[in-house]
C-alpha positions, 0 to 999 in steps of 0.5 A: 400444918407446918412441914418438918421431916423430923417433927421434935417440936413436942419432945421435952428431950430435944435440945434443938427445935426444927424449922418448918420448911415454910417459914425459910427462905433461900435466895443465895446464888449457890442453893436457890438456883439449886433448889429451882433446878430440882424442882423444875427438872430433876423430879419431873425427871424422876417421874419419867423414869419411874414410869420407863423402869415400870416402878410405878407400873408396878403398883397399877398391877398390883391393883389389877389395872395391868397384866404382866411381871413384876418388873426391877429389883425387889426394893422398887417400891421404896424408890416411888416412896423416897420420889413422893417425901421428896416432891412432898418436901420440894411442894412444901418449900415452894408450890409447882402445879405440874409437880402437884399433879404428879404427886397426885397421880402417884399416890392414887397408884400407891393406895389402890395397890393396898391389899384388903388386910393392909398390906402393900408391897408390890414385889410380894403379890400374885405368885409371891404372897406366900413369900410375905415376911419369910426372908427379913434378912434380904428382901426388904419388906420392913426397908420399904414399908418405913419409906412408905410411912415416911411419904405418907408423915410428909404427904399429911404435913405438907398438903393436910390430906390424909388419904396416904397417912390412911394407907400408911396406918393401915400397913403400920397396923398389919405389921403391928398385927404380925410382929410384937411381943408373943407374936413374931420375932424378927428384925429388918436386914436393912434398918428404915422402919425403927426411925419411920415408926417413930414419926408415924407415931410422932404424926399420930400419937398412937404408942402401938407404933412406938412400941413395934418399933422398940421391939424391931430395935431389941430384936437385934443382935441375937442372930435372928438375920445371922449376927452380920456384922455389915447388917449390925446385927452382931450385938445387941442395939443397946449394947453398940458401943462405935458405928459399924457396918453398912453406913446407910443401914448404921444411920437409919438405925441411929436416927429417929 
């Protein structure tokens, strides 16, 4: 297995080739001391606080382990995502036991939280599930399956454990089940998952995904979330002639 965040390696389109994160080195006395830090403190640091916020409490209830509400912003979810792709990328660099088994912890969380039918948001379960895919404008459901998706590809590149891929696959195919040609229309508020499908389909080769996530990209700028321009909605993707916007959804869009 070699760990690379955007695997191009295949691509015959691809002018530049990446490097897999094993085979560099940084001994420098600016980014080492860094990268030593980030591993040492700052994402132990992250852990905790996900558990004081009660991000990753979020998943133990929707998994039925604990009682109570849902607790923080609806967008919670991704933030456990964006922690594991990075513990993911940090153990890939360098191995870190403690930072394994929290790795490992976490993502026993995220699986038992998936429902029968594939899908995994915690914010939409219990008195929500009948919110599920009513407001793509706002609530982020695509934003955080993509960062999902984008844990799982690092997970499975940098440990060759697929049990997160598992469960990212499963979501990709519930979606894929929902929207697509003569199904659903619709297309996220905030951009994320057209790039992790990409990669999803890069890390399996099944051209369902990269097909759902042309389809996201063609849905856009017809007005199914309002035509905002912030949301870069207000024209046809094909059709963007200059970056505007919100800058993170403009780069998510762009990239992948």
């Amino acid at each position: 297995m070699v760990t690379l965040l955007v695997n191009t390696l295949e691509s015959p389109w691809a002018r530049l080739k990446p490097i897999p994160i094993e085979h560099v080195k940084i001994i420098d006395k600016f980014w080492a001391p860094r990268l030593k830090t980030l591993r040492e403190e700052t994402l132990p640091s992250q852990y905790n606080l996900m558990e004081e916020t009660g991000r990753i409490d979020n998943f133990r209830r929707a998994a039925g382990k604990i009682k109570g509400p849902f607790r923080g912003a609806y967008y919670n979810d991704s933030d456990v995502y964006k922690w594991v792709e990075a513990a993911c990328l940090t153990l890939a660099y360098e191995r870190d036991q403690k930072i394994a088994t929290l790795l490992t912890n976490v993502i026993d969380e995220i699986v038992a939280a998936q429902d029968e039918d594939g899908y995994l948001n915690t914010y939409f379960t219990y008195e929500k599930k009948r919110l599920r895919w009513t407001n793509l404008r706002d609530m982020h459901e695509l934003y955080c399956a993509g960062h999902l998706f984008q844990a799982a590809i690092a997970y499975h590149r940098s440990t060759g454990e697929k049990e997160l891929l598992t469960t990212a696959v499963r979501f990709a195919d519930h979606i894929a089940s929902v929207f697509g040609p003569g199904k659903r229309r619709g297309t996220p508020g905030h951009p994320e998952i057209e790039m992790a499908l990409v990669e999803l389909y890069r890390e399996t080769r099944k051209e369902e995904y990269l097909e759902l996530a042309q389809f996201f990209l063609d849905q856009r700028g017809y007005g199914l979330i309002g035509g905002n321009i912030v949301l870069i909605d207000h024209k046809p993707f094909r059709q963007l002639d200059e970056i505007v916007g919100h800058a993170v959804r403009a780069i998510y869009l762009c990239c992948g």
